[in-house]
C-alpha positions as a LaTeX table, in Angstrom:
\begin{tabular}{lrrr}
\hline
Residue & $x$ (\AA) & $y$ (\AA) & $z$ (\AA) \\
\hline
Unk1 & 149.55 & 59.34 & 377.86 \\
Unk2 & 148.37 & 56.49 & 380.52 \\
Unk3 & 149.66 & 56.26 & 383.67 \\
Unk4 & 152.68 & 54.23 & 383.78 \\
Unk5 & 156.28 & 53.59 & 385.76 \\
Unk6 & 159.06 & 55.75 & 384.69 \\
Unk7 & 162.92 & 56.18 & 385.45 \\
Unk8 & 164.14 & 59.68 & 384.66 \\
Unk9 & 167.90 & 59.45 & 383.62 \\
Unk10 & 169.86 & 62.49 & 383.02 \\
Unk11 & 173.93 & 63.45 & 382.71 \\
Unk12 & 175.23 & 66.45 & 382.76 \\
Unk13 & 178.50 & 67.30 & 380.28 \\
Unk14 & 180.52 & 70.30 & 379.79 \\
Unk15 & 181.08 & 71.13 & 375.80 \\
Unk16 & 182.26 & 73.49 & 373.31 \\
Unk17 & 179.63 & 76.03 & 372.80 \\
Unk18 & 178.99 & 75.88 & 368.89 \\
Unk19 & 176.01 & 78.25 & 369.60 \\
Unk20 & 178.82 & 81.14 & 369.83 \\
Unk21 & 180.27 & 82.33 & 367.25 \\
Unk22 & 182.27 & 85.34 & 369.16 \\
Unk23 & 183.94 & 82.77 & 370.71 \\
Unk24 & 184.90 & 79.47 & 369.45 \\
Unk25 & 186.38 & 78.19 & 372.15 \\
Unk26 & 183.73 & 78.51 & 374.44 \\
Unk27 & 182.27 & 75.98 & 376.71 \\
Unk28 & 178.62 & 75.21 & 377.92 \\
Unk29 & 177.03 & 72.67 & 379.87 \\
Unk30 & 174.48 & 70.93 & 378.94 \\
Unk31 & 172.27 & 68.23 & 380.18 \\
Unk32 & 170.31 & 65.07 & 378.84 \\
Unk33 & 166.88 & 63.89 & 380.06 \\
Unk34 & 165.47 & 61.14 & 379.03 \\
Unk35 & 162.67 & 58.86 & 380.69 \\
Unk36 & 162.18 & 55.06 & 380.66 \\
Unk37 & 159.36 & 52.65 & 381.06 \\
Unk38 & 158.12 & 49.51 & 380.32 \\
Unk39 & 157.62 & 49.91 & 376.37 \\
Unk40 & 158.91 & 53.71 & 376.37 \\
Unk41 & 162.04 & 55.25 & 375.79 \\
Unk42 & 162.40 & 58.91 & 375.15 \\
Unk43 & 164.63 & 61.79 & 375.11 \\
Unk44 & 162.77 & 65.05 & 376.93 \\
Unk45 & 165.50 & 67.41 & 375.75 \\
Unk46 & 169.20 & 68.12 & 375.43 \\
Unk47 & 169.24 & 71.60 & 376.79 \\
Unk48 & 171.93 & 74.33 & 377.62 \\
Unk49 & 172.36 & 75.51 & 380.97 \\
Unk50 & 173.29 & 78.32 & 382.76 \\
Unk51 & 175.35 & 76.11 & 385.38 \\
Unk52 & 175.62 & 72.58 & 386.23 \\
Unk53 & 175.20 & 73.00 & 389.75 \\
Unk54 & 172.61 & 70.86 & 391.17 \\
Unk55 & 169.63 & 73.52 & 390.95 \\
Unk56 & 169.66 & 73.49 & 387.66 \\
Unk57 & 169.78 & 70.34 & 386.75 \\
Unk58 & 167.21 & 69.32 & 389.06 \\
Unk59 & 165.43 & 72.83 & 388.16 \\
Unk60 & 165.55 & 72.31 & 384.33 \\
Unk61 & 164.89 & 68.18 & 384.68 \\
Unk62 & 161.61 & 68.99 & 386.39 \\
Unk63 & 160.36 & 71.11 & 383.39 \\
Unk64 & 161.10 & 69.05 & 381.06 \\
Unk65 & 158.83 & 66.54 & 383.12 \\
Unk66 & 156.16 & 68.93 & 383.43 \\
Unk67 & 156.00 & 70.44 & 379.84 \\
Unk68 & 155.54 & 66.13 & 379.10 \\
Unk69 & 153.55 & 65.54 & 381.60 \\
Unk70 & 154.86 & 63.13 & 382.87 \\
Unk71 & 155.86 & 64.37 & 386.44 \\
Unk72 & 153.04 & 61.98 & 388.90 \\
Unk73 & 154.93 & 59.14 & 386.65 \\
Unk74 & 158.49 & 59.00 & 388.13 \\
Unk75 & 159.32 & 56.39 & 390.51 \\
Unk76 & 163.04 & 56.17 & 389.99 \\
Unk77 & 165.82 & 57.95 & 389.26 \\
Unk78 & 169.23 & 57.36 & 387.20 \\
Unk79 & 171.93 & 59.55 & 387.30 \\
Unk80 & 176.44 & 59.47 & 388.03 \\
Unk81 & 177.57 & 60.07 & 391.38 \\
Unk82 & 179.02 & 63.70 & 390.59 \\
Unk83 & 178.49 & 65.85 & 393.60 \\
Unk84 & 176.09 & 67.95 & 391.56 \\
Unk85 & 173.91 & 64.63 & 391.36 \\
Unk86 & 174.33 & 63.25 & 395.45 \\
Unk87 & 174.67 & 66.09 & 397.59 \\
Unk88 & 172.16 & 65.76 & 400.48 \\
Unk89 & 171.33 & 69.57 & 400.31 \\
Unk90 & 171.70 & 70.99 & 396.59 \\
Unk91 & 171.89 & 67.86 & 395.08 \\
Unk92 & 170.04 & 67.28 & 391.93 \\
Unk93 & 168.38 & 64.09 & 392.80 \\
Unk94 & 167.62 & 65.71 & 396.44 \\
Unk95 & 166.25 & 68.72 & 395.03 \\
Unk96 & 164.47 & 66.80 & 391.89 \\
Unk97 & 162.77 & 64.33 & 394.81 \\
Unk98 & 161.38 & 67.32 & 396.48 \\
Unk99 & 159.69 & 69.11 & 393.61 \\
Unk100 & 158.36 & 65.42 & 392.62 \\
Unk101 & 156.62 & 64.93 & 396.38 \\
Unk102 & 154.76 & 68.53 & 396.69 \\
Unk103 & 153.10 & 67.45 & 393.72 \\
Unk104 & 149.14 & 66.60 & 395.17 \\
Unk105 & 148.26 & 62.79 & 395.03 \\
Unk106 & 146.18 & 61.63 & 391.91 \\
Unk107 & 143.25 & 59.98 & 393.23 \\
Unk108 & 142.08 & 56.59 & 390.96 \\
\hline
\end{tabular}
């Protein structure tokens, strides 16, 4: 894929857990990625996690990126203003932002 601008968007949502069949009344959170760009508009994944703290969205948000490729292409970020998104420490956007800038600088 050619270098190019992208907004990663993602949203967080607690549902019932139709993956268990012990228990139908069980919930799960899962989360949404999807990245945006000039002519491009794609879902990474819709994935189930093991809590929707901060670390793991930010955690599972940057894999997605990676197993794309597409993490040197983010230059913008969409998300709610849940805690789990803005915190200044274990914030998702916080912690996302520093995974994105120890990645080393592509040269031209």
């Amino acid at each position: 894929m050619d270098k190019q601008q992208l907004v990663i968007h993602w949203d967080g949502k607690i549902m019932a857990d139709t993956t268990n069949k012990e228990d139908w009344k069980s919930k799960v959170d899962r989360l949404a990625v999807v990245v945006t760009g000039r002519e491009l508009e794609k879902i990474l994944g819709i994935v189930k996690l093991p809590s929707g703290t901060g670390t793991a969205q930010a955690s599972t948000t940057y894999q997605l990126l990676e197993l794309w490729s597409m993490t040197s292409d983010v230059v913008a970020m969409c998300f709610d203003t849940t805690s789990a998104n803005t915190g200044t420490v274990k914030g998702a956007c916080s912690l996302l932002e520093s995974h994105l800038s120890t990645l080393p600088t592509p040269h031209p």
